[in-house]
DOMARLUM-964967 format. One record per residue (C-alpha): residue in one letter; x, y, z. Coordinates in steps of 0.05 Angstrom, whole numbers, plus 5000, padded with zeros to 4 digits. Layout:
REM residues N
AXYZ;...
***
This chain:
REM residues 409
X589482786979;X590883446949;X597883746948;X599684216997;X601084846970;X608585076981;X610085707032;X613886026975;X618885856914;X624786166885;X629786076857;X634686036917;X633685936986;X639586277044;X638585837113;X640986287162;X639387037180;X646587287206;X651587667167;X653786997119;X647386937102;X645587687094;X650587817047;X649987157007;X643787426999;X644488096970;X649587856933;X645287406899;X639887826891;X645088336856;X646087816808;X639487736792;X636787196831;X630287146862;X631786986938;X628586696988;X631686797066;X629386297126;X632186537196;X630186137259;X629086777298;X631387427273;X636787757242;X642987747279;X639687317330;X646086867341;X653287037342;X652587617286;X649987957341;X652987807403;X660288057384;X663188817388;X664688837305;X671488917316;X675288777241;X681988557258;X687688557200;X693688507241;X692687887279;X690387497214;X695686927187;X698387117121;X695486847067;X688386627058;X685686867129;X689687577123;X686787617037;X678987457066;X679687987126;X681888527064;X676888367021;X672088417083;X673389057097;X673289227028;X666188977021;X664489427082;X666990017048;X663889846986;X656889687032;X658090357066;X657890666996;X651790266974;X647290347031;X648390977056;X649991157133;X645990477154;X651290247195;X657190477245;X663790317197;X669590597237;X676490527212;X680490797273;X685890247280;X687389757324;X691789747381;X695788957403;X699189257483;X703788927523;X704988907594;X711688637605;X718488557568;X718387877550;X711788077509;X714788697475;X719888227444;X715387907411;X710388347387;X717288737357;X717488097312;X710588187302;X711888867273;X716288657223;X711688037203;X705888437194;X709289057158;X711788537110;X704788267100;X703988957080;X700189137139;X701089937169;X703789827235;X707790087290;X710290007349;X707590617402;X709690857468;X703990837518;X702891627505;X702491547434;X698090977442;X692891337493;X692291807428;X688591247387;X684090997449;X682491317509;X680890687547;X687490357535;X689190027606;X693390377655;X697089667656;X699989857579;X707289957566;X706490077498;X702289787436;X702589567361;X698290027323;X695689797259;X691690327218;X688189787183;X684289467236;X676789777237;X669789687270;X663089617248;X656389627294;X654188817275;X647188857291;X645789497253;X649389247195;X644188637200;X638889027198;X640389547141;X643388987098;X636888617117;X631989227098;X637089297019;X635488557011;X626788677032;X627389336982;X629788886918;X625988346925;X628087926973;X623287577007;X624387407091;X621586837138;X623486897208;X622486547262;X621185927214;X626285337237;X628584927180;X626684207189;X631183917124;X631883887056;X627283617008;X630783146959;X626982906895;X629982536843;X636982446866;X636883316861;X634983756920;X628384226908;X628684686974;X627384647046;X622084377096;X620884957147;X615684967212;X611585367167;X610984967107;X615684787041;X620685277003;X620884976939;X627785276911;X632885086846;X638885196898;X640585156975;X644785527012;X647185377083;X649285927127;X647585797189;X654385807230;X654485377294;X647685087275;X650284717203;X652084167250;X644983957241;X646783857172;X649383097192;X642682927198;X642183037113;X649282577118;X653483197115;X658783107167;X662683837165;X669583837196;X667684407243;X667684497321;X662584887363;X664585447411;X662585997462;X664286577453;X662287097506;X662687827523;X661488197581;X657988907559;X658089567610;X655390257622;X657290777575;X663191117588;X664291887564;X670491777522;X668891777449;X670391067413;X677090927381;X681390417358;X678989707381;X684689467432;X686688797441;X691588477506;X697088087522;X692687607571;X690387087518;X690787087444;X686086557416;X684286907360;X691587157341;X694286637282;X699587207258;X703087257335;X703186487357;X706086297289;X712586657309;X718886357330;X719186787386;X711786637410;X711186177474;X705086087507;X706886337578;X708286947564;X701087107535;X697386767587;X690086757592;X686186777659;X685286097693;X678886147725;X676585707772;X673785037736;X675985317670;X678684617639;X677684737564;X676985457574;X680385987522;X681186697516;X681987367470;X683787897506;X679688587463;X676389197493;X672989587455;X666990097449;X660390127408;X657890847384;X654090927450;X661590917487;X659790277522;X665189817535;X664789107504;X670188637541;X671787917525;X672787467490;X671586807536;X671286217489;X668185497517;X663285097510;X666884667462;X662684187417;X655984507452;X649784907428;X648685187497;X648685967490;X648486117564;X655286427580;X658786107640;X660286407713;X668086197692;X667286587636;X663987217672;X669487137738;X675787137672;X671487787639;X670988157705;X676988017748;X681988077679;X679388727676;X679488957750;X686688777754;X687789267693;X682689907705;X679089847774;X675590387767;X671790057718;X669289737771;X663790317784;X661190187716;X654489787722;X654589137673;X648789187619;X650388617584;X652287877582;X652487517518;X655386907491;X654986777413;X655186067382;X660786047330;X663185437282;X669785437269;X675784897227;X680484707245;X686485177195;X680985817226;X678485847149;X671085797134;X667885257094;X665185577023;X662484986979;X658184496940;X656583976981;X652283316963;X647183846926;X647284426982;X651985026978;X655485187044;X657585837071;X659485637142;X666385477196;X666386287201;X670086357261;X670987147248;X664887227203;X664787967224;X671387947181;X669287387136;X662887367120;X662188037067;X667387667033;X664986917030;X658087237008;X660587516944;X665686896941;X659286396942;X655186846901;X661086866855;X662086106846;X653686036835;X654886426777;X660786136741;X665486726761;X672086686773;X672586506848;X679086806889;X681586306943;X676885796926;X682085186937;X682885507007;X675785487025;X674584786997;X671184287049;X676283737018;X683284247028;X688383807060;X689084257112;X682384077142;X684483257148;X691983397164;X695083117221;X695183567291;X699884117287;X700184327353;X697484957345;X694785207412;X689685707389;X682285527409;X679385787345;
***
């Protein structure tokens, strides 16, 4: 029986169509490589695109997770530069608020941490805050302002990142599910796809939530599944500003609950009804349009179910009713969950693994992923590789013993 010919061959394949795999892509096209990308749907299909691009500095732990979020937003300046106007990249700052005393004692602590991280912060009376965004809540008493913090529009990143990787060569299958690796020889030689074979030299895995399936090759990844959802409104007429973030629920805030100060009542998150595993980040922000993009519910622990939850919608709505009913006139456009993979220490996964190099556990991969691309693309090549202990699937910090820490992700 003759040999079936193979869909296509390079001399890498990216899994994954988001922004990992996007900019592992281009990177590795940059450095020469002929590149092959396989998406399951379309770019920015999963969590890439279901997310408001907000780039948070200040809330990032120091160390690794603040250095990856810098060189992030470095890459998006440098992206900016090298693609042209492509993409919305606004650095307007971000603003942290409080709504009671007991939470502007700690976020003064949080000033000092974060200006010694080296961090541009401040702490702003409501007026002066209301100058950065003009849909702070009227529930505000002040805010920490960091100058840092930025934006970017995700899925039109996707896209003109997408289109520089189709102008040099790059060559795209989407909606093409990968069905495995093939394995000859003790070595891998490329993927198994819907469509047909990739026969490829090297394999990279960037497929976020979805590299769970990668137990099925015997590659059991220390990472946990989430939901994390996003209620989207009307536009509004203010112009977009700094990306705000609230007091009710700071899952994503490693830098604020590693204080001494921090307790966990005092930053609350909703408790919707049924909501038993149920986590929150409390951001508002606004896309270039002026809509408002509210979350973040997180749920859905350990699942692949996108669908967002009605506890997740009731936290999204009445959190923000409480705050600014008169967003309550605004009609809702938009209700999205993305599926994220995250580690436990909130530090991606960048690695050769049993033949297959992984770019995954992104849990801010809006933040993360410009910088894992180059890190991976780096490390392909021989190059010197920054942080590369930290991003190691076998770092201690991965296998350590519970620490207590309450963040969901």
């Amino acid at each position: 029986m003759p040999e079936v010919p193979a869909l296509d061959t390079a001399d890498i394949v990216v899994v994954g169509g988001g922004i990992v795999g996007l900019c592992t892509a281009y990177e590795l096209r940059k450095r020469g490589f002929d590149v092959v990308i396989v998406e399951q749907r379309f770019f920015a299909f999963g969590a890439t695109g279901r997310n408001s691009g907000s780039l948070w500095l200040q809330v990032r732990r120091s160390g690794a997770e603040l250095e990856l979020a810098r060189r992030g937003l470095a890459r998006y300046a440098a992206y900016e530069e090298e693609l042209g106007p492509s993409f919305e990249f606004r650095r307007a700052g971000g603003l942290f608020y409080y709504e009671n005393g007991a939470q502007r004692a700690v976020l003064e602590e949080y000033v000092a941490d974060r200006r010694n991280a080296g961090l541009d912060v401040s702490l702003l009376t409501p007026r002066e805050a209301a100058k950065h965004s003009s849909v702070l809540p009227d529930s505000a008493l002040g805010a920490v302002y960091c100058a840092d913090d930025a934006q970017i529009d995700p899925q039109a990143f996707a896209r003109g990142l997408g289109a520089a990787c189709l102008r040099r060569g790059v060559r795209v299958y989407e909606n093409t599910a990968v069905l495995g690796t093939l394995r000859r020889n003790g070595g891998t030689k490329g993927v198994r796809t819907v469509r047909g074979e990739i026969h490829a030299g090297g394999i990279v895995w960037a497929t976020g939530a979805w590299s769970v399936a990668l137990q099925s090759e015997g590659i059991d990844l220390p990472i946990t599944t989430s939901r994390v959802g996003q209620l989207v409104t009307q536009p509004v007429t203010h112009a977009p500003g700094a990306v705000v973030h609230g007091p009710r629920g700071v899952s994503g805030c490693g830098a604020l609950t590693d204080l001494p100060s921090y307790t966990p009542d005092v930053f609350a998150p909703p408790a919707p009804p049924g909501g038993d595993g149920f986590g929150y980040d409390d951001t508002l922000a606004q896309n270039a349009e002026g809509a408002l993009l509210i979350g973040n519910s997180i749920d859905g622990t350990g699942s692949l179910n996108p669908h967002i939850s009605m506890s997740a919608t009731h936290a999204m709505v009445e959190t923000t009713l409480e705050r600014a009913s008169g967003l309550g006139e605004l009609g809702v456009t938009g209700l999205w969950a993305g599926l994220v993979g995250h580690t436990r220490d909130h530090l991606p996964i960048v690695d050769y693994i049993d033949g297959i190099f992984v770019n995954t556990g992104h849990a801010y991969g809006i933040a993360t992923g410009p910088a894992c691309g180059e890190i991976l693309a780096q490390m392909i090549v021989d190059e010197p590789v920054p942080l590369r202990a930290s991003l190691a699937a076998e770092r201690p910090s991965l296998h350590a013993p519970d620490t207590g820490d309450d963040r969901t992700w």
